[in-house]
C-alpha positions in Angstrom: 16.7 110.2 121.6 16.3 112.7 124.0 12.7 114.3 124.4 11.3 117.9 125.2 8.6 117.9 128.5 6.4 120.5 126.5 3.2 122.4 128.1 0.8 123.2 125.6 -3.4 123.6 124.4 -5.0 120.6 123.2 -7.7 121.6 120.3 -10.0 118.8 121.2 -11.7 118.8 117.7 -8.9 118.0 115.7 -6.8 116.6 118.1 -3.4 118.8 117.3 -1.6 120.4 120.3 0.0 123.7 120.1 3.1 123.5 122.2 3.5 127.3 124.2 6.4 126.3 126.0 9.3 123.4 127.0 8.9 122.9 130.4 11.9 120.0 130.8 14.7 118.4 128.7 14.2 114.5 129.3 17.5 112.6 128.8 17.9 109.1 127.2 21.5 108.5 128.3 22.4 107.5 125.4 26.0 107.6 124.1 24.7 107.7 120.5 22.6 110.8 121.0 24.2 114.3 120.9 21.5 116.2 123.0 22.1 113.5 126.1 24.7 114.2 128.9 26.2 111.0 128.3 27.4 111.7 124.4 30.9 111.8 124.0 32.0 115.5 123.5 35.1 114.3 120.9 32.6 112.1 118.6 32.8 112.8 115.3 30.2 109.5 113.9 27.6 110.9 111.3 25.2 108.4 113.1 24.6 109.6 116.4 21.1 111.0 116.6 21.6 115.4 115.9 17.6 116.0 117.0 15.5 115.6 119.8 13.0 112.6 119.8 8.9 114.3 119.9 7.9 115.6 121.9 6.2 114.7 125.0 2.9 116.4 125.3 1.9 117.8 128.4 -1.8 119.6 128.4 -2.3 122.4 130.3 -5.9 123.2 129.0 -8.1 122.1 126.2 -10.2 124.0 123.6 -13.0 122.5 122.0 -12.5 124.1 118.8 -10.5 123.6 115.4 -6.8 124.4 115.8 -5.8 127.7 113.6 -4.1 126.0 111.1 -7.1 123.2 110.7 -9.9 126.7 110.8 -7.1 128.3 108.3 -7.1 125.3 105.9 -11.2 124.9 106.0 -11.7 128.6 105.0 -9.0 128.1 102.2 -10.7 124.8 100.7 -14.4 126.8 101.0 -12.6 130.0 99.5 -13.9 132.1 101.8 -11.7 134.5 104.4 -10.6 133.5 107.8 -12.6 135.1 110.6 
């Protein structure tokens, strides 16, 4: 599967990154993939891969803080509002 080169923030206490933007396609020229060069434009098989592969993960800085989501999901589980 072809993969996305994506530049993004790495919250360093949960671990998620938040992608901000896809720097590079990365090709797997493969001819069972539809997003690679080398796929057939006249195949019609149901089981060549339609999506791209994840992402690869490029950090451009780090936060050492909760991602929003993970500080949105605490505040919901202690029923209070997100500040």
């Amino acid at each position: 599967m072809c993969q996305r080169l994506a530049q993004g923030t790495r919250w360093k206490k949960c671990g998620h990154f938040q992608r901000q933007f896809v720097k590079a396609i990365v090709d797997c020229n493969s001819k069972q993939c539809k997003k690679s060069y080398r796929h057939p434009q006249n195949c019609l098989q149901p089981t060549c891969y339609q999506t791209f592969g994840p992402d690869i993960e490029e950090n451009v800085d780090s936060v050492d803080e909760y991602c929003f989501q993970c500080r949105a999901a605490q505040a919901r589980a202690e029923g209070r509002p997100l500040t």
